[in-house]
N, C-alpha and C positions, 0 to 999 in steps of 0.2 A: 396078767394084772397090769404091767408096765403098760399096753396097747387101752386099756378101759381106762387109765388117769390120763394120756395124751389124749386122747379122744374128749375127756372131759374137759379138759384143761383147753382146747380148741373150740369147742362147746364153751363156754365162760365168755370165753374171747369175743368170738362172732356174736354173743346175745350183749355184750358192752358193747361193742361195735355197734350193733343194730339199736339200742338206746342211744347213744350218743348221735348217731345219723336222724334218730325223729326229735330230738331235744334240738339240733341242730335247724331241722328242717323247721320245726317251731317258730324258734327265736327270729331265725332269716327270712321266714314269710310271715312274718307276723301274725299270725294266728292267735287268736285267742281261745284256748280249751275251756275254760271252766268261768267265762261271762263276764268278766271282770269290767267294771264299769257299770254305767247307766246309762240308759237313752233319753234324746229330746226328740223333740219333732220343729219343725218350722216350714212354713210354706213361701213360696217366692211366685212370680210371675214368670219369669223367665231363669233355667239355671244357664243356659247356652252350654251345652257339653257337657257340664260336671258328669262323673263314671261314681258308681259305688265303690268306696275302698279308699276314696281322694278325702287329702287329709282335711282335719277341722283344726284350727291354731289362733292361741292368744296370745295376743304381742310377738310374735313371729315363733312360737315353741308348740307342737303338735301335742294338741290332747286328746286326739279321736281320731273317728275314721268315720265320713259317710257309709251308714250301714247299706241303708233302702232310699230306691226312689219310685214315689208312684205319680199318679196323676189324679188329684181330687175332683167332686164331685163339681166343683165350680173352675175346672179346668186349669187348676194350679197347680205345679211341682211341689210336692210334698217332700221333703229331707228326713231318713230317722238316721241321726246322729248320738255314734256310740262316743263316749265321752271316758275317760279313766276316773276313776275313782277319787276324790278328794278334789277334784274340779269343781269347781263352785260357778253358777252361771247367776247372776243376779234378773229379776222382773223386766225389769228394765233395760235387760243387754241387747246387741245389736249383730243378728247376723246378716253377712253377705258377702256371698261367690266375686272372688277373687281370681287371675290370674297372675301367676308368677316368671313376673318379666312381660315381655310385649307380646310373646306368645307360649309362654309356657302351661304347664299346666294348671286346672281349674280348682282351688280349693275354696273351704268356706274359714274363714274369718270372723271370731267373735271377740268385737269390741263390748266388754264388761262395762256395767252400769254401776249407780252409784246407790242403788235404792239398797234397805234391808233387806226386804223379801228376797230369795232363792226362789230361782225353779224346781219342784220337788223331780224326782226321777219320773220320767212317762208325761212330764210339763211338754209345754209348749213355751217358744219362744214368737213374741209377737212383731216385734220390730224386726223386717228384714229389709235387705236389698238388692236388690237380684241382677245378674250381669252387665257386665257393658258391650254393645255390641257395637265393638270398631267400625264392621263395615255399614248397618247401619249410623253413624257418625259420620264418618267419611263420605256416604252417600247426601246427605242431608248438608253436608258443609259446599259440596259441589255442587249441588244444586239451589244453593242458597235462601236453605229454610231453617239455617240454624238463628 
């Protein structure tokens, strides 16, 4: 009797353990299980590098994560941008790929508008702006065609 309650009592253990290890793994990889948020789309000319999973932020505070990225049918980077919940993205707002510091990484940046209308979930944001490319820049100042 005493060997069937240690056993169980070892058993208990190891299955909190193994919950607390995938709660853990969760929270730290940021995962979302069960959808939370809505998506936007917007399209750009050039993203220069941006990765899926690179964050989306307004006024410098993360509210998303580029989910997808495709390539449309008129050969522009597509963005599907997961967004949290109670984010409000007005008609009028303004995305565009960012990077963080002079060579950090690429996020996108949404400067909010001042219109009524919201983008409903599954909207489109029309206003974007799409990377800066240093070395085109730097190429263009050297050769003096800026």
């Amino acid at each position: 009797m005493k060997k069937a309650s240690l056993e169980l009592i070892v058993g208990l253990f190891v299955l909190i353990g193994l919950v607390c290890l995938a709660y853990l793994a969760v929270h730290l990889g940021e995962w979302e299980l069960f959808g939370s948020g809505y998506q936007l789309k917007a399209e750009f000319d050039n993203i220069s590098g941006l990765k899926v999973g690179a964050p989306v932020e307004i006024a410098g505070v993360e509210v998303g994560r580029v989910e997808a990225i495709q390539v449309t049918d008129d050969n522009l980077a597509q963005l599907t941008l997961n967004l949290h919940k109670g984010v409000q993205v007005h008609d009028d707002a303004i995305a565009s790929i960012r990077t963080k510091g002079i060579i950090g990484d690429k996020f996108v940046k949404l400067m909010p508008g001042g219109s009524e209308q919201l983008i409903p979930p599954g909207g489109k944001i029309r206003d974007t702006e799409s990377a800066v490319e240093w070395e085109e820049l730097i190429s263009k100042f050297i050769h003096g065609k800026v």
